[in-house]
VEXLUM-41475 format. One line per 10 residues: number of its first residue (from 1); their letters; for each residue x, y, z of N, C-alpha, C. Coordinates in steps of 0.001 Angstrom, whole numbers. Example, Ala and Ser with C-alpha at 12.3 -4.5 7.8 and 13.67 -1.06 7.14 Angstrom:
BEGIN
1	AS	13190/-5690/7800/12300/-4500/7800/13200/-3300/7800  12850/-2250/7080/13670/-1060/7140/12900/30/7870
This chain:
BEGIN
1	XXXXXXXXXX	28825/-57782/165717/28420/-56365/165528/28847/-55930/164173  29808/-55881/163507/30430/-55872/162606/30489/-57001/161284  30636/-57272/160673/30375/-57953/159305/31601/-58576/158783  32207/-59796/158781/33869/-59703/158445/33807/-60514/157411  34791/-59131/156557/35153/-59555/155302/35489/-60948/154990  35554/-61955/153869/36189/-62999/153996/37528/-62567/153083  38617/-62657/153469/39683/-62344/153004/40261/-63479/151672  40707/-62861/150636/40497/-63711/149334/42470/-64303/149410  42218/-64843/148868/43509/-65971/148575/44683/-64837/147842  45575/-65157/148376/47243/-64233/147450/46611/-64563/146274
11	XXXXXXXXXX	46332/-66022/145784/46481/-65919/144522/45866/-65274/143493  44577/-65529/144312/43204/-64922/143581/43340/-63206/143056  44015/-62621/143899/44083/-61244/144523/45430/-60423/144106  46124/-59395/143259/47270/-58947/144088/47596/-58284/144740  46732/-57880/145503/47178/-56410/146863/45312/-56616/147460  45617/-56309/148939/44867/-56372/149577/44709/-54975/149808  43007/-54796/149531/42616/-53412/149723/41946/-53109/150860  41604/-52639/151798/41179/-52721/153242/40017/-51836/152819  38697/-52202/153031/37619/-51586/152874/37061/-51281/153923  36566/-50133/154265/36168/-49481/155466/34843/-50407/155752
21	XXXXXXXXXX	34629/-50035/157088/33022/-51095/157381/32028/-50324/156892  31093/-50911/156769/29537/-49752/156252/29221/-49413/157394  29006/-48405/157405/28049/-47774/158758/26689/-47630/158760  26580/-47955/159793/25425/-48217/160684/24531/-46977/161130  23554/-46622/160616/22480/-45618/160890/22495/-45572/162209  23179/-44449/163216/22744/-43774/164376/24002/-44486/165301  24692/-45207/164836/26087/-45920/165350/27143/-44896/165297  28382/-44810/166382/29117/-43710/166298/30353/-45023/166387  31155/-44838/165515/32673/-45983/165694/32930/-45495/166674  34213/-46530/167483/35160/-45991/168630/36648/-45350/167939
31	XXXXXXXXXX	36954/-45971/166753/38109/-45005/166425/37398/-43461/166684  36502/-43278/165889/35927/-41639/165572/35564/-40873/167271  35704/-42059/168106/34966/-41447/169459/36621/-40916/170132  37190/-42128/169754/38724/-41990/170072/39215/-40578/169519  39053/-40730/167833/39995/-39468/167357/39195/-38067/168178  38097/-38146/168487/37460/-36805/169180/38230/-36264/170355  38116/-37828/171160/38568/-37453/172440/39711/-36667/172526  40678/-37661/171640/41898/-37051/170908/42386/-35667/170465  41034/-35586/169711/40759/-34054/169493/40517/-33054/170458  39823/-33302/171007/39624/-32855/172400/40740/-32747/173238
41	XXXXXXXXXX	41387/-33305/173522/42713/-33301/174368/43665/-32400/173679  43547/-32680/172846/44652/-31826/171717/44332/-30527/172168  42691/-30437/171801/42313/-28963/171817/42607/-28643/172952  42276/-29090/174530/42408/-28614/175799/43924/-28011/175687  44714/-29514/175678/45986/-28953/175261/46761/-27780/174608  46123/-27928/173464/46450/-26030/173030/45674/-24941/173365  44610/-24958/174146/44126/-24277/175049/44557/-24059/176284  44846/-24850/176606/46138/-24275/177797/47484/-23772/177554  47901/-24079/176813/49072/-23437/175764/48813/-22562/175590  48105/-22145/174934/47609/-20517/174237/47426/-19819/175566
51	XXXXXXXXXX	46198/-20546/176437/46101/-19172/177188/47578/-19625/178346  48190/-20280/178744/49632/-19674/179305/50734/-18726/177891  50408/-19198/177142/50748/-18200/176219/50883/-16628/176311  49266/-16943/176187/48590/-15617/176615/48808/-15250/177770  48914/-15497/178789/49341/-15021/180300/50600/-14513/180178  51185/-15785/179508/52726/-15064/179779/52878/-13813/178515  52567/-13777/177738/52581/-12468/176942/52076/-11219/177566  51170/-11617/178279/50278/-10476/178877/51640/-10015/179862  51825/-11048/180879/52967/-10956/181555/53518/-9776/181412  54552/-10185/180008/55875/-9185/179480/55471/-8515/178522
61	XXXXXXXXXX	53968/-8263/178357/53425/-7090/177785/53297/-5554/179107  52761/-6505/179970/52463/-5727/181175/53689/-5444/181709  54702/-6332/181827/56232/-5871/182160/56571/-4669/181164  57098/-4543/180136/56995/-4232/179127/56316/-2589/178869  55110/-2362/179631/54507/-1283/179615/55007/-724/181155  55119/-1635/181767/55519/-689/183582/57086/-324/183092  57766/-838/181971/59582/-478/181772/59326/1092/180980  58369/640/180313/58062/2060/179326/57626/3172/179746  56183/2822/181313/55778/3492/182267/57073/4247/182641  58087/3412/183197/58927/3746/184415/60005/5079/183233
71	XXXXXXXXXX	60181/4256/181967/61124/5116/181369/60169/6256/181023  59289/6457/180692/58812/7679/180549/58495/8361/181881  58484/8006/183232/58646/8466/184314/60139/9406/184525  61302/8365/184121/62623/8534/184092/62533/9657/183232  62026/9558/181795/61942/10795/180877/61587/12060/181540  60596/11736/181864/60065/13048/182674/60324/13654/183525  60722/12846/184300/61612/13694/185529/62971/14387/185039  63349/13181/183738/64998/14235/183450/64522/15482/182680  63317/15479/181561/62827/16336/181200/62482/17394/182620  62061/16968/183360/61674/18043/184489/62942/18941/184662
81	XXXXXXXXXX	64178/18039/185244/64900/18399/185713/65805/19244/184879  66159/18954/183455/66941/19674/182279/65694/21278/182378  64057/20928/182041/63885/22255/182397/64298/22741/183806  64015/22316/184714/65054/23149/186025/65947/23962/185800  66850/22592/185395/68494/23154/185440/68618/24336/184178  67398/24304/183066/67540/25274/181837/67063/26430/182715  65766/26136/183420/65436/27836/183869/66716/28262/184969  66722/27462/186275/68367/27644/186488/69457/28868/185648  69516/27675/184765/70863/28252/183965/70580/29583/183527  69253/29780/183059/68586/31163/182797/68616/32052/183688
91	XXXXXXXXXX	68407/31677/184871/68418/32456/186090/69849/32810/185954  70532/32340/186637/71787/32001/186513/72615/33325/185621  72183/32688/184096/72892/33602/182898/72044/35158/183127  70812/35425/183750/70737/36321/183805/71496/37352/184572  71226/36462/186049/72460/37370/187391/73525/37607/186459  73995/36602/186091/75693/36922/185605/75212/38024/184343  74327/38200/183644/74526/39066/182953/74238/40316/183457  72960/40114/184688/73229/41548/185585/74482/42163/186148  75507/40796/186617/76337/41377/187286/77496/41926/185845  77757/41295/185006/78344/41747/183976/78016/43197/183707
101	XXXXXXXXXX	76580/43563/183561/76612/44926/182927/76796/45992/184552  76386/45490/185308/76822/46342/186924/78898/46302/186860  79596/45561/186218/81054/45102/186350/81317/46203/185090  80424/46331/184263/80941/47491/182986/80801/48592/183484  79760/48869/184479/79352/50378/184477/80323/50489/185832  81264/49864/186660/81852/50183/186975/83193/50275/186878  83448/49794/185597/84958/49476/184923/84659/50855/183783  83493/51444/183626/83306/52749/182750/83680/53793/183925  82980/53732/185273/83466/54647/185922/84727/54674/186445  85041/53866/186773/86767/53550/187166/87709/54443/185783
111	XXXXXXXXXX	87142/54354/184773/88014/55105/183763/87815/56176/183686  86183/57003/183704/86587/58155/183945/86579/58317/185056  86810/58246/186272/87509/58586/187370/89087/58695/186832  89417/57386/186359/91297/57675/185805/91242/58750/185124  90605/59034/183946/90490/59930/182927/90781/61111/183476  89341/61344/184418/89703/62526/185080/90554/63029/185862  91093/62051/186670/92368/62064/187776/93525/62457/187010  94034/61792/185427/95013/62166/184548/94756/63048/184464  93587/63483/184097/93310/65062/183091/93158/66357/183812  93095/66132/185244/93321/66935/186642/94620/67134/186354
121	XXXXXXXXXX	95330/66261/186815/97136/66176/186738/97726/67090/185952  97321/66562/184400/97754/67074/183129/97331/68444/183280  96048/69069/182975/95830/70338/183470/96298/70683/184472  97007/70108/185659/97476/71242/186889/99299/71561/186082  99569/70049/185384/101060/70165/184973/100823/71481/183704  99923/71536/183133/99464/72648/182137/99811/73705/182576  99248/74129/183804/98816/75388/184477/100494/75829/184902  101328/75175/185287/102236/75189/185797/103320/76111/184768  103297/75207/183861/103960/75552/182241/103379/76673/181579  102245/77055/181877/101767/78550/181044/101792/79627/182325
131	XXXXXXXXXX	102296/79057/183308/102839/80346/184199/104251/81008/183997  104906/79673/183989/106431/79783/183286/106436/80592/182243  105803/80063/181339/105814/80757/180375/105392/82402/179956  104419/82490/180595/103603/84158/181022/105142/84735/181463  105113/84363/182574/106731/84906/183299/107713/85131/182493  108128/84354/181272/109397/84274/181042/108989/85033/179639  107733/85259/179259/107100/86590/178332/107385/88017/178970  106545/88110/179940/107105/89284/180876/108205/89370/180810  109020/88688/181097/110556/89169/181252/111086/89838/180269  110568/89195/179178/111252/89407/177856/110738/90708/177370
141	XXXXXXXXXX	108986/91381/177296/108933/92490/177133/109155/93218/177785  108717/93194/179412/109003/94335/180261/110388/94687/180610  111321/93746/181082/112857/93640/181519/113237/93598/180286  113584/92820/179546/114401/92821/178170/115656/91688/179289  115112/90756/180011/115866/89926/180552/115891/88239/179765  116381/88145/178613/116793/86781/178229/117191/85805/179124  118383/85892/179912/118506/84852/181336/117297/84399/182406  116706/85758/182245/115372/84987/183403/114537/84263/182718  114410/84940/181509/113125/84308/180612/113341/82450/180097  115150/82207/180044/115783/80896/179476/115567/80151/181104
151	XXXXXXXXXX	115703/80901/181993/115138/80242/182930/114422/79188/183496  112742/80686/183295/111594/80073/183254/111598/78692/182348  111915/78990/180972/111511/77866/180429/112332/76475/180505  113672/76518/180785/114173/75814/181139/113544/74619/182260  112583/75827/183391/112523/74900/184677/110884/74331/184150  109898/75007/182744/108773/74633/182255/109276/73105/181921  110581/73153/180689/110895/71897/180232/110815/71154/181202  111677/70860/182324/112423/69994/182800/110470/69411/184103  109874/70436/183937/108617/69615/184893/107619/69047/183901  107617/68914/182471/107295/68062/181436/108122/66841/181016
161	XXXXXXXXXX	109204/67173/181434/109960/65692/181156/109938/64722/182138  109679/65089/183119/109309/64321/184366/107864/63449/184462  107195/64370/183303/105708/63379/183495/105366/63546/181946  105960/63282/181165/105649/63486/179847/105569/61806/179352  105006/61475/178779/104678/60368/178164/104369/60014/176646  104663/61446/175964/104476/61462/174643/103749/62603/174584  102778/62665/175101/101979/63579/175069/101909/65395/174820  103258/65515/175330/103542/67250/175568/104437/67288/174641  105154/66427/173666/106054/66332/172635/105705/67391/171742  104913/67999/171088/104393/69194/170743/105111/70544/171188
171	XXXXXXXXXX	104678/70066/172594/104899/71380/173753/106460/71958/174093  107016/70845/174174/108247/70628/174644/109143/71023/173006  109203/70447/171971/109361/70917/170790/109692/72309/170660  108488/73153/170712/108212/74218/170586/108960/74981/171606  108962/74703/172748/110015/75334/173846/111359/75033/174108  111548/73813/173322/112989/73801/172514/113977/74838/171819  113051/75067/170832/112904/76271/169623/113091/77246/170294  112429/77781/171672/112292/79075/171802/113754/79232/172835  113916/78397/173716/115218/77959/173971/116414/78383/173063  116586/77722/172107/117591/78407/171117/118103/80000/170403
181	XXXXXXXXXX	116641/79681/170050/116691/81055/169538/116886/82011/171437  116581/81769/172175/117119/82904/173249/118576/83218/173779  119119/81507/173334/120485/81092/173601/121208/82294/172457  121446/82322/171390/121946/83131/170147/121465/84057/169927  120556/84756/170954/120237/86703/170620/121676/86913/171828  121911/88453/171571/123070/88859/171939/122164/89334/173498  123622/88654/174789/123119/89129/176231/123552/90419/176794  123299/91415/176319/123814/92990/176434/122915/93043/177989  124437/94347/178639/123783/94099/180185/122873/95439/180096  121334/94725/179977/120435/96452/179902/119731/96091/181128
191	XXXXXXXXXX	119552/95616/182022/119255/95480/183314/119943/96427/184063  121486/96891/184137/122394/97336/184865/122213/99036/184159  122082/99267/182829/121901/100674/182026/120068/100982/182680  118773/99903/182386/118031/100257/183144/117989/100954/184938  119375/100595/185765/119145/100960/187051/119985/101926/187028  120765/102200/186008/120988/103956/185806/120328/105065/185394  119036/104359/184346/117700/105043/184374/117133/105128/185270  117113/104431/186252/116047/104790/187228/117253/105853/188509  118345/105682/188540/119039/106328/189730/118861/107705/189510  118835/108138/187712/119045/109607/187045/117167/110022/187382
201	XXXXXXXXXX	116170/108834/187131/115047/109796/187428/114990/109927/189106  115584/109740/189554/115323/110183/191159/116436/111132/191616  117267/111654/191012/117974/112889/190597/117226/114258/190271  116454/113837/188920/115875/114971/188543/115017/116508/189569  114124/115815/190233/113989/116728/191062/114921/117682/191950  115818/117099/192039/117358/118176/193003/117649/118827/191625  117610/119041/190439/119006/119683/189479/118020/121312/189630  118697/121994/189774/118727/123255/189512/118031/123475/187774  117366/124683/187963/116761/125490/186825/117720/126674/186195  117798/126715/185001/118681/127871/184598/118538/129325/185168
211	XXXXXXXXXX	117127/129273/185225/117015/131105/185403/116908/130980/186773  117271/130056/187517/117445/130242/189123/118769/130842/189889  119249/130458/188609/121015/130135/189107/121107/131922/189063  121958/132219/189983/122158/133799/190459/124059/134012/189511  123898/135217/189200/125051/135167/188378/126443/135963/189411  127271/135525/188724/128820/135458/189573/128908/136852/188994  129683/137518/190327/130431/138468/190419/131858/138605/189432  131830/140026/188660/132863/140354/187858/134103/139759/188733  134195/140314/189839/135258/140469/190540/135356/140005/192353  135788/139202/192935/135775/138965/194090/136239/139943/194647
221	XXXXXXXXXX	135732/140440/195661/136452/142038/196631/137818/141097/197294  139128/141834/196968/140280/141402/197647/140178/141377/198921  140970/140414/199586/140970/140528/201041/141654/141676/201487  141259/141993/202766/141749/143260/203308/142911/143148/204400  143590/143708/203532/145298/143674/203914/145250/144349/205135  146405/143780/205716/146701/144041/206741/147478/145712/206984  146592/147067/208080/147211/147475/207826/148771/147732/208479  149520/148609/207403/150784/148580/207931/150988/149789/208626  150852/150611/208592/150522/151804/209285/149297/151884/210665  148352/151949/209893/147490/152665/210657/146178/152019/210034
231	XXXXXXXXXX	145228/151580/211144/143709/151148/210521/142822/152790/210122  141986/152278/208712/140949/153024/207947/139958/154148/209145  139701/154593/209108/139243/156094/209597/137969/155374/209674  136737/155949/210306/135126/155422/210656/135076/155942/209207  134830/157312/208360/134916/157646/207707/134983/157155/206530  136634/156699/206186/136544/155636/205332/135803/154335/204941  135758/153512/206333/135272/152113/205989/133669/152824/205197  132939/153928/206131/131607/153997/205574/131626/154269/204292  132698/155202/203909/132352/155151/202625/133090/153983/201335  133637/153111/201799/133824/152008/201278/132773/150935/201335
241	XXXXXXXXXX	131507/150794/202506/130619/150051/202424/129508/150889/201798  129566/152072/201563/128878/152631/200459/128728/152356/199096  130151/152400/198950/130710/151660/197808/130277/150808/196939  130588/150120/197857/130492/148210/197767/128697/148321/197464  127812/148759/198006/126698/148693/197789/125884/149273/196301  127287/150359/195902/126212/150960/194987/126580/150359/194086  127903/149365/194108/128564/148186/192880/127125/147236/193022  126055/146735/193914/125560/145954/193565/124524/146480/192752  124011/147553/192676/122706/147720/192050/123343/147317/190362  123996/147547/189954/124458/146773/188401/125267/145919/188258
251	XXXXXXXXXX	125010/144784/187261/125383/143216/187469/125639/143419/185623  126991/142842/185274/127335/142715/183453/127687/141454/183412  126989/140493/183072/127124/139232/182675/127206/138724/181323  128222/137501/181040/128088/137026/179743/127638/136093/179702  126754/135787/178785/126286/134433/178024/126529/133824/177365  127110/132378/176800/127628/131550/176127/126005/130999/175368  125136/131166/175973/123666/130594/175229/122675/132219/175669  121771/131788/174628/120434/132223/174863/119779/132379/176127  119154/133304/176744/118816/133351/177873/117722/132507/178744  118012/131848/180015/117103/130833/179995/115756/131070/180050
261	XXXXXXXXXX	114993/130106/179440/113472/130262/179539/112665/130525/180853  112432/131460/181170/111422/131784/182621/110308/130669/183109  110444/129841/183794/108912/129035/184251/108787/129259/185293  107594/129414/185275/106761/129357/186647/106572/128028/187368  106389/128234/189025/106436/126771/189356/105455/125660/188774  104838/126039/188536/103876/125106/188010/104241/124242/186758  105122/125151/185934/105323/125038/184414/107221/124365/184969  107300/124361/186311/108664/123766/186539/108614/122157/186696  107361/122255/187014/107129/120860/187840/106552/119951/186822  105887/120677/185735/105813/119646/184294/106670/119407/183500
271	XXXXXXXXXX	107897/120709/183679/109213/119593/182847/110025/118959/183826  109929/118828/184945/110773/118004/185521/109753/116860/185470  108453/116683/185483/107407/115185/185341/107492/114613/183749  107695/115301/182641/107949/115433/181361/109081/114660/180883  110147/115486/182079/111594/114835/181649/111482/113125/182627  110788/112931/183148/110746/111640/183447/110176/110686/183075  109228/111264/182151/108477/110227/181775/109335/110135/180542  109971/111041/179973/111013/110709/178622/111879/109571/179172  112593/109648/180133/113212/109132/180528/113058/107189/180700  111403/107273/181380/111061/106217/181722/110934/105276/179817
281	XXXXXXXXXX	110268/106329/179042/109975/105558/177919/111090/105058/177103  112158/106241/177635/113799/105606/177034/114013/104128/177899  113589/103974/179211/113778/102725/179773/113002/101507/178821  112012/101661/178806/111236/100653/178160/111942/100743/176635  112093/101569/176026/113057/100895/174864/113667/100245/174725  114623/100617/175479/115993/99836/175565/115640/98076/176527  114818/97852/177134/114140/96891/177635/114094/96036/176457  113142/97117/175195/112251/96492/174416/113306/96410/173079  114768/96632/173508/115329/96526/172312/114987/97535/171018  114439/98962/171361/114352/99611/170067/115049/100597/170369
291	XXXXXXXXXX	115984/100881/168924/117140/101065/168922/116730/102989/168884  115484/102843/167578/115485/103869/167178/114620/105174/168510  113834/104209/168799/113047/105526/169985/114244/105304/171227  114701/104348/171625/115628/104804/172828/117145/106028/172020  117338/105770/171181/118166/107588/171009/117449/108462/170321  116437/108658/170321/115401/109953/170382/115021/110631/171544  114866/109538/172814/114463/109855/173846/115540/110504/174406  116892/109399/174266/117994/110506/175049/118577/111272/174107  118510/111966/173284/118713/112963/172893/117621/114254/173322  116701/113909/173016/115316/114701/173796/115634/115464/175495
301	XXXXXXXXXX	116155/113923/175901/116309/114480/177417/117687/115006/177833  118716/115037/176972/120050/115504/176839/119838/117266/176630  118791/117520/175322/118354/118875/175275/117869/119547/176377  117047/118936/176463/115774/119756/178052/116598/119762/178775  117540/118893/179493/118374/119405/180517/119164/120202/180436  120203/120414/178999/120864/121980/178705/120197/122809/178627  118917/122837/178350/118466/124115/178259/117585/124427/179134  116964/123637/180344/116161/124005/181049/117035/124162/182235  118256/123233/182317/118898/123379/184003/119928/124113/184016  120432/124424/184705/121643/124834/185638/123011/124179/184814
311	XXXXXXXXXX	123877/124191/183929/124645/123457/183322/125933/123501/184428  126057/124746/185108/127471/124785/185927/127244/124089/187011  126020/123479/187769/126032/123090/188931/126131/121219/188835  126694/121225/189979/127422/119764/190394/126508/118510/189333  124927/118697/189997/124285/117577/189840/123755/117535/187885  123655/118642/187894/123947/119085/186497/124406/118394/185556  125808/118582/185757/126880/117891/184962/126978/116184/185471  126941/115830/186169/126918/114669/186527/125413/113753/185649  124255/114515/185198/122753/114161/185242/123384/113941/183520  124517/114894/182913/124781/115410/182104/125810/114046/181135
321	XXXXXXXXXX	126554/113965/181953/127285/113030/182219/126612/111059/181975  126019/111117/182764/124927/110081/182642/124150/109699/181283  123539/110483/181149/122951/110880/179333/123315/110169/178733  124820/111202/178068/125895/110870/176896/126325/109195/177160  126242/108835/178547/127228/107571/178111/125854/106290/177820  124899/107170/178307/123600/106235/178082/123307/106597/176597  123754/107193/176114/122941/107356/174034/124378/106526/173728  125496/106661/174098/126102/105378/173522/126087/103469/173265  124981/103814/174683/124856/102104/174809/123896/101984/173473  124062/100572/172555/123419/100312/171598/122469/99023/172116
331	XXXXXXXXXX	121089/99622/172192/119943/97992/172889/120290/96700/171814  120454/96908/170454/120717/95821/169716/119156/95641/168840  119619/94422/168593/117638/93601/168054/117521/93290/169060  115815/93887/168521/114919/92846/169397/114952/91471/169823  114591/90785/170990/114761/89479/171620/113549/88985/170955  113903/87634/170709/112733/86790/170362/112041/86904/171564  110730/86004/171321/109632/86024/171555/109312/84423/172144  108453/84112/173084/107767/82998/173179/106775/82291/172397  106636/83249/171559/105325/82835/170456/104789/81468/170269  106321/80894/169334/105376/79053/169285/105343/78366/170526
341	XXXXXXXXXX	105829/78825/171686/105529/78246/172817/104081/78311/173398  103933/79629/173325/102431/79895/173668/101279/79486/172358  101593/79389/171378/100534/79053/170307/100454/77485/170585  101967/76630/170490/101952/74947/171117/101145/74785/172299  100660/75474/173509/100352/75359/174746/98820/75641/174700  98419/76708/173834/97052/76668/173296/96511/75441/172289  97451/75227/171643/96820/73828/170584/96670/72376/171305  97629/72844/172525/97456/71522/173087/96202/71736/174253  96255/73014/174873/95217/72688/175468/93288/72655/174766  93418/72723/173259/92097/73063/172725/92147/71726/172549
351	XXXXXXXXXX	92619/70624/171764/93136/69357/171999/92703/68889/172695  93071/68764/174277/92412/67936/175319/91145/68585/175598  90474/69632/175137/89088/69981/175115/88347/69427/174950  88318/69348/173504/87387/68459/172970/86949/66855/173087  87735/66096/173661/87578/64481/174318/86674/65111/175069  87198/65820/176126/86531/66281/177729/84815/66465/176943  85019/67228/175984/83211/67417/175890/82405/66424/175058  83194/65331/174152/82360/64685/173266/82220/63646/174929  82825/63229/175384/82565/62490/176787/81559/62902/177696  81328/64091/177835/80432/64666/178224/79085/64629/177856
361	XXX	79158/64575/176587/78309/64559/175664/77462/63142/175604  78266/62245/175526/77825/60598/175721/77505/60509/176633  77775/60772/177734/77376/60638/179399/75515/61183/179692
């Protein structure tokens, strides 16, 4: 089938060259059928390779996408769940912020409830202290009583120190002050000279009027002796009670004054209301510590009674009596005053005013 070379001698030759066979028009060699098959196998071979290749890639491609599936499942649900737990938490932060602002508006009312409950207190402890104080004013103008008035304020202090907290330090200050100064005015007893003013105006009406008073006999008729002989004749006695009668029709009196002024009842009963009200205003002087109208007054009423009453009769001289030792008493100075107590008690209460209304005001 083939054609064989004749192979040439070593010597002839130096290397043997292997010359392919000639081929044969429409002849296929068996190496070339071989290398196909070869080829072929190869190829099957990496055709099954590739596609298990391919399978198995697909495989852990497809694995691969169900891990990515599953984690974006996983994503999503935690995404689900973080929004949950965010609207949650929203929910959540809202209540609590409802209940927060419901916890303010009752921690606002709880204070003014305190506010007001203090400021009740404080104003009733106020009220308490400007009564004292009113009182222990009164005393001082109307009575001219320093002890009652050191009193009052004494017992004002002592119910501010009991609930004072700083606050009435102002108050208390100021009624300190007034304290002192009441301690070092002079304690003259005009309480006890006032209830001799008043004993003398309830006198006045009993004293006798001058031109009432009936005038004394020159001469008292002697008693009638005993007789020694013989008793007086009818005769006699009559004309001895004859006598005696026609001695009364003329009366010779002396006067040491001017003759008293004539009033009528009417005009009696306005100086005895006259002389009391002198009297009363001499009280309030001397109350009020003025020196100069309480001895005007009793001098005033020292006159009217010499010259309007009865000077010889009992109540007279006694009314008379009374007077003189009353223009000796001296009222002194005037007593201080409560003043910065009451001006401190107003500043403090205009003070707590104004909170009360700008609060009001915000509300």
């Amino acid at each position: 089938m083939s054609e064989q070379i004749p192979t040439p001698s070593p010597a002839a030759t130096p290397a043997v060259i292997p010359v392919p066979p000639a081929k044969r028009d429409g002849v296929v060699p068996l190496w070339a059928l071989g290398l196909a098959v070869l080829l072929l196998v190869a190829l099957g071979v990496a055709s099954a390779f590739m596609l298990t290749r391919m399978r198995t890639l697909e495989a852990e491609l497809h694995r691969r996408v169900e891990v990515v599936g599953e984690q974006a499942a996983q994503a999503r649900d935690a995404s689900e769940q973080e929004a949950a737990g965010i609207a949650t938490y929203g929910n959540r932060l809202g209540s609590q912020e409802a209940q927060l602002a419901d916890l303010r508006a009752r921690i606002e009312a709880y204070e003014y409830l305190a506010d007001d409950l203090v400021r009740s207190y404080d104003e009733r402890v106020l009220a308490e202290v400007e009564h004292a104080l009113v009182l222990g004013q009164q005393q001082l103008q109307l009575a001219g009583d320093a002890k009652l008035a050191l009193s009052a304020l004494s017992t004002a202090e002592a119910r501010l120190a009991r609930v004072d907290t700083g606050r009435f330090l102002p108050l208390r200050r100021a009624m300190a002050n007034d304290m002192e100064r009441l301690r070092r005015a002079p304690m003259a007893d005009l309480s006890g000279q006032a209830l001799r003013i008043d004993t003398l105006l309830g006198s006045i009406d009993t004293l006798p009027l001058a031109f009432d008073r009936s005038p004394t006999r020159a001469g008292a008729p002697a008693p009638a002796k005993v007789a020694a002989v013989a008793e007086p004749t009818l005769v006699e006695r009559l004309a001895e009670e004859v006598w005696a009668e026609v001695r009364q029709l003329v009366r010779i009196e002396r006067l040491d004054r001017p003759d008293p002024a004539l009033l009528s009842p009417e005009h009696s009963f306005f100086l005895r209301e006259n002389l009391k009200l002198r009297l009363i205003n001499a009280r309030i002087a001397l109350l009020q510590r003025n020196g100069a109208v309480w001895r005007e007054d009793m001098r005033l009423a020292r006159e009217w009674v010499e010259r309007y009453f009865d000077t010889r009769a009992r109540q007279t001289d006694n009314a008379l009596a009374t007077l003189r030792q009353l223009a000796s008493v001296d009222p002194g100075e005037g007593l201080p005053g409560l003043n910065e107590s009451m001006s401190a008690l107003a500043q403090l209460k205009a003070q707590r005013q104004r909170p009360t209304v700008q609060r009001e005001e915000k509300r």
